[in-house]
C-alpha positions in Angstrom: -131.4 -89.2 -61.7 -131.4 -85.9 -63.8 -133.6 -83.8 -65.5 -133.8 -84.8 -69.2 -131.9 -82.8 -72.1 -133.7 -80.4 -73.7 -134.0 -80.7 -77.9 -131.1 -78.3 -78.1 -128.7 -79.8 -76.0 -129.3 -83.2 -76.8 -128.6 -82.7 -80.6 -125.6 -80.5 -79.0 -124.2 -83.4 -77.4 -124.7 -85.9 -79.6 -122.8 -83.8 -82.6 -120.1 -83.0 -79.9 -119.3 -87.3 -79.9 -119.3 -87.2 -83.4 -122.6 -89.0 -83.9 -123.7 -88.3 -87.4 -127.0 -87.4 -87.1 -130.2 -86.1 -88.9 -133.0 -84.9 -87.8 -136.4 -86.2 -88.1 -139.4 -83.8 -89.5 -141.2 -82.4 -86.1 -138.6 -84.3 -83.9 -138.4 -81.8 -81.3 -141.9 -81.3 -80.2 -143.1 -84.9 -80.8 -143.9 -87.2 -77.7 -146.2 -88.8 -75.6 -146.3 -85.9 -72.9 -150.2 -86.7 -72.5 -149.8 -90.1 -71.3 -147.1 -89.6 -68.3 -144.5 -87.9 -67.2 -140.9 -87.2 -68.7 -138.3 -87.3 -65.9 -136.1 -87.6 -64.3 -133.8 -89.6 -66.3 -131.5 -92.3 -65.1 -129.9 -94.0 -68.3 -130.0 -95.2 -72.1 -131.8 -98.3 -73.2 -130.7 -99.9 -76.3 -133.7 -101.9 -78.6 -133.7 -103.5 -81.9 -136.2 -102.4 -84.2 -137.3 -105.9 -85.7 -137.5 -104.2 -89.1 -135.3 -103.7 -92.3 -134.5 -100.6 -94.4 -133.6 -97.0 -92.8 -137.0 -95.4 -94.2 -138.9 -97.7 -93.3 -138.1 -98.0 -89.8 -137.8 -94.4 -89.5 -141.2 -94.1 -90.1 -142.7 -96.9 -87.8 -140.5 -95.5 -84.8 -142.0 -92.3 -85.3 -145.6 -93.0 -86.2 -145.9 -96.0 -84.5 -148.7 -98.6 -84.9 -151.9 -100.0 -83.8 -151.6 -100.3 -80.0 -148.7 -98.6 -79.5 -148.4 -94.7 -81.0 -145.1 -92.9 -81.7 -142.8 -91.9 -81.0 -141.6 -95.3 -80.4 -137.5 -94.0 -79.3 -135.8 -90.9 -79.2 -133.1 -92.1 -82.3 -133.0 -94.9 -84.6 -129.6 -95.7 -85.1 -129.4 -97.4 -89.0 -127.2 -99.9 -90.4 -124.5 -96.8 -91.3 -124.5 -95.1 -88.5 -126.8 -92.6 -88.9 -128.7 -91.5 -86.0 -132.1 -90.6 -86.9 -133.6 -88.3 -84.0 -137.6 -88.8 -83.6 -138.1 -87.4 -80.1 -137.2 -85.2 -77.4 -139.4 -86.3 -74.8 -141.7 -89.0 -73.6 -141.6 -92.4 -76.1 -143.0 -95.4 -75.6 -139.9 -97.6 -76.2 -139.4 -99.2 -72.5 -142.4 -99.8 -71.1 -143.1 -101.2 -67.5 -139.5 -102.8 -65.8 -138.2 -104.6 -62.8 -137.8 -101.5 -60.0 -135.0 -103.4 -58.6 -133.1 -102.8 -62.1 -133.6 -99.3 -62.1 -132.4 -98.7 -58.5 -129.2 -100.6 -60.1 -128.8 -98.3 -62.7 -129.6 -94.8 -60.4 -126.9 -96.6 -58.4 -124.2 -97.9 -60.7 -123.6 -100.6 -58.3 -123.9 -103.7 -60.5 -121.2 -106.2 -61.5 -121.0 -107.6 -65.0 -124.9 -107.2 -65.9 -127.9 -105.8 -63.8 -130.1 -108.1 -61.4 -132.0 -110.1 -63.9 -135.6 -108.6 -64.4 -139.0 -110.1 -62.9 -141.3 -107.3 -63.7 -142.6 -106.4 -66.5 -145.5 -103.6 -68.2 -148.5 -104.6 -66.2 -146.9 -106.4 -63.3 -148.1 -105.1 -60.1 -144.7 -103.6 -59.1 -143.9 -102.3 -62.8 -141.4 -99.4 -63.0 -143.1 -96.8 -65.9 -139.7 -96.9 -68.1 -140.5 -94.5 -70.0 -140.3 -91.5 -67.7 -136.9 -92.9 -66.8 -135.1 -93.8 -70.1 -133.6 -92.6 -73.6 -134.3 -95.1 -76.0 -132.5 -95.9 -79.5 -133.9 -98.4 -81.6 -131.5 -99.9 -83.8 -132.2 -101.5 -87.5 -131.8 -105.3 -87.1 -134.2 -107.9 -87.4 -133.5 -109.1 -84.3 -133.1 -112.8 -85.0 -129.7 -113.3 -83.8 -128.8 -113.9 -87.6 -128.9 -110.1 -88.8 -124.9 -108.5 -88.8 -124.6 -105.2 -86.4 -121.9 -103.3 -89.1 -119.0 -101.8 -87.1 -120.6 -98.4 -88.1 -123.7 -99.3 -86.0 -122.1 -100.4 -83.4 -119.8 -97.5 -83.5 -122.7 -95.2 -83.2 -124.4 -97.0 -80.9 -121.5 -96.4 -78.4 -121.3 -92.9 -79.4 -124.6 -91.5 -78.7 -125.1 -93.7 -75.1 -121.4 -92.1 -74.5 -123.1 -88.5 -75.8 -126.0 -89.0 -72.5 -123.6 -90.6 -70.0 -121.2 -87.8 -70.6 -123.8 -84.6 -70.2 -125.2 -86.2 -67.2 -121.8 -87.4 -65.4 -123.3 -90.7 -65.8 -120.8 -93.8 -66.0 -121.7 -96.6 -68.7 -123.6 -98.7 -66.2 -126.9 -96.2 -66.8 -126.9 -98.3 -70.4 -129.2 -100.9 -70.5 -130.6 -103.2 -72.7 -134.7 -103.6 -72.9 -133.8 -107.5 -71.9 -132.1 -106.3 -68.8 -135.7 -104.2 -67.7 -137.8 -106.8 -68.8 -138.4 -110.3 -68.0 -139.8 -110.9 -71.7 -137.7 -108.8 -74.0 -134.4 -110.4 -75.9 -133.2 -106.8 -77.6 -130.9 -106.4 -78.6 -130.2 -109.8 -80.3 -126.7 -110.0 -81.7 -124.6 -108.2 -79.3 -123.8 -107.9 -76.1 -124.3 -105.0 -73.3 -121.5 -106.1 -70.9 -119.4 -105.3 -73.8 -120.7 -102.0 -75.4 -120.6 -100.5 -71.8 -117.1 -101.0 -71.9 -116.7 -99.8 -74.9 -118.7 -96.9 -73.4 -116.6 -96.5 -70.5 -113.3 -96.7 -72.4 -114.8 -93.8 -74.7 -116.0 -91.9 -71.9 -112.4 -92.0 -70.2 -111.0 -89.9 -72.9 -112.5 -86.6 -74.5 -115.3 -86.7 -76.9 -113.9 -86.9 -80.3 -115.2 -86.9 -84.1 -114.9 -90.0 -86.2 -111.0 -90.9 -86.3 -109.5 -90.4 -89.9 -108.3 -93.3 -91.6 -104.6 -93.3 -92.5 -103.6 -89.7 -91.0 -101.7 -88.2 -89.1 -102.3 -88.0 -85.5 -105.5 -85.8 -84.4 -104.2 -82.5 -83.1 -105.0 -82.1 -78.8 -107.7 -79.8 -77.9 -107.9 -77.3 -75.4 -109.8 -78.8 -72.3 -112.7 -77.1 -70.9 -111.1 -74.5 -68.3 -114.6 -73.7 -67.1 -117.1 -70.7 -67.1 -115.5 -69.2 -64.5 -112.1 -68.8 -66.3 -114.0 -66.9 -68.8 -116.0 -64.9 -66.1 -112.9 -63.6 -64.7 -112.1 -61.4 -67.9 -108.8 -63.6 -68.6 -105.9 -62.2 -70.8 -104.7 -66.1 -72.0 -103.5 -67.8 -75.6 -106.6 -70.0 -74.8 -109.0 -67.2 -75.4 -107.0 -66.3 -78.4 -106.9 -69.9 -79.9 -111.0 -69.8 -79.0 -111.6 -66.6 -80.9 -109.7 -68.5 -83.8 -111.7 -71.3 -83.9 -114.8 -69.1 -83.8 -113.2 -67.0 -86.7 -112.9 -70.4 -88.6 -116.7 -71.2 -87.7 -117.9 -68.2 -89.3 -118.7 -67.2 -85.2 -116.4 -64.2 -85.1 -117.6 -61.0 -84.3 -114.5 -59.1 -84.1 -113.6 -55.2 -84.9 -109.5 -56.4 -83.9 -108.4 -59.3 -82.9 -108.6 -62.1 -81.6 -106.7 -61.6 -79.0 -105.4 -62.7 -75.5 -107.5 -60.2 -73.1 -111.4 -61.5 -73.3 -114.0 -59.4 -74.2 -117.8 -58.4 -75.1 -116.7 -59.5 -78.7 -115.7 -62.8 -77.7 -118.6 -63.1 -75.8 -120.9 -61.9 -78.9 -118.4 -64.3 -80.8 -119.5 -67.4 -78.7 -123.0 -66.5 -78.3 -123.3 -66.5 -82.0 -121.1 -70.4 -81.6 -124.0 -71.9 -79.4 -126.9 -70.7 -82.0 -125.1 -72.5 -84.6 -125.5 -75.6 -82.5 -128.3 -75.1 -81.9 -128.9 -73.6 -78.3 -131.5 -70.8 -77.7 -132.4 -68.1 -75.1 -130.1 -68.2 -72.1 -128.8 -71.2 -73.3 -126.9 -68.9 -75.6 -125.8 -66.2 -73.6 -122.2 -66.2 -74.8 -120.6 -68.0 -71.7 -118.7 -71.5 -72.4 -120.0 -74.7 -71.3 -118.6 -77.8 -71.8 -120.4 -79.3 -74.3 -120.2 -76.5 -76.7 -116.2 -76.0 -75.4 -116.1 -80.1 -76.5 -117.8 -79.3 -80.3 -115.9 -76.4 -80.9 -112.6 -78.1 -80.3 -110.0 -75.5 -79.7 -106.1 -76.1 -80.5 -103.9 -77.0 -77.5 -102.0 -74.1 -76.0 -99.5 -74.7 -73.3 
């Protein structure tokens, strides 16, 4: 299990798959902190919403409704493939689930699907899923008879890739709320053997925006080299390409260059590169890390 993202680096990550994403009035400080505990995390769950229109389900996943308050998930993940984010912390989306489930998930070591649930909230034995799960609701009706768009889909993929990928998870940490709960059916319409592999196939390569339609080839990026590469004051066409990009992102913060030998400016450069995703305090000291190596994608150099 791992300690849960923080608003900055979950929004980081999520734009870093290429998960279209908006964000939700007061999204970052609203949860249910008061009525447990947040963490430590051990996977995704998927839900369907049960609703229709992007506003209006929006709305109920954030406010909530008699008997249960908001925030009901962390995104919603409409029809288009917009994720809409409603929480960083605590949301009552999972409730109680079979413990034997979540040892699966800690674990990876299921088969096909996880052990079928026999708890559930208020069993004896529950497991309090929300302290252990990010939750996405996703705008269906749930009936079995409402389409799942290939942009929905696509998303849906995309942000459980986004989590699995900033906590070295593999795809088994994505559930379903009918694989932790003996009386849940969400979601209705697809299946979760088949998005985790679609999961895992997209966590096998390197996180990537939306593919163009009808273009050439996307151009290779630069793989992380790691913080200490940068640490040791390099002199490398990687730094160079980097200060480029940053140049190009309106990041640079450059008297000369770029250039090969890394410096304070490139530093400054990159520090000014993790604000503009978002990251504060140390957070955005200046040094790369991989998820904001992975956004900023940097050419290829040999």
């Amino acid at each position: 299990m791992a300690t849960p993202l923080s608003a900055d680096r979950l929004l980081a990550a999520l734009r870093a798959e290429g998960v279209t994403v908006v964000e939700h009035p007061g999204w970052r400080t609203h949860d249910r902190g008061r009525a447990g505990a947040w963490g430590p995390v051990a996977g995704v769950m998927i839900h369907h919403t049960v609703s229709s229109g992007t506003a209006h389900s929006v709305e109920l996943c954030s406010d909530g409704y008699q008997g249960l308050p908001g925030p009901l998930c962390h995104g919603v993940v409409a029809k288009d493939g917009t994720v809409h984010l409603i929480s960083a912390g605590r949301a009552n989306h999972a409730g109680g689930g079979d413990p034997s489930v979540l040892r699966a998930v800690v674990t990876e070591a299921y088969g096909d699907r996880p052990p079928a649930p026999r708890e559930h909230q208020g069993s004896a034995h529950a497991v309090d899923g929300n302290a252990r799960f990010y939750g996405f609701e996703c705008v269906n009706l749930g009936d079995g008879a409402d389409p799942w768009p290939a942009a929905q889909l696509d998303a849906i993929e995309r942000v459980s890739a986004a989590l699995c990928r900033a906590h070295s998870w593999g795809a088994r940490s994505v559930i379903g709320h009918l694989e932790w709960s003996d009386w849940k059916s969400d979601p209705k319409g697809f299946g979760m053997p088949g998005m985790r592999d679609r999961i895992q196939r997209r966590l096998a390569a390197a996180p990537a925006g939306k593919p163009p339609a009808a273009r050439p080839p996307a151009p290779r990026h630069q793989p992380f080299p790691g913080t200490s590469f940068f640490r040791g004051a390099p002199s490398s066409p990687v730094v160079t390409a980097m200060g480029r990009r940053l140049t190009a992102e309106g990041c640079g913060r450059y008297q000369v260059g770029p250039g090969p030998r890394w410096t304070e400016a490139d530093r400054q450069s990159y520090a000014a590169w993790q604000r503009k995703l978002g990251f504060r305090g140390s957070d955005a000291d200046g040094w790369p890390g991989a998820t904001s190596w992975n956004a900023l994608k940097v050419p290829y150099t040999k």
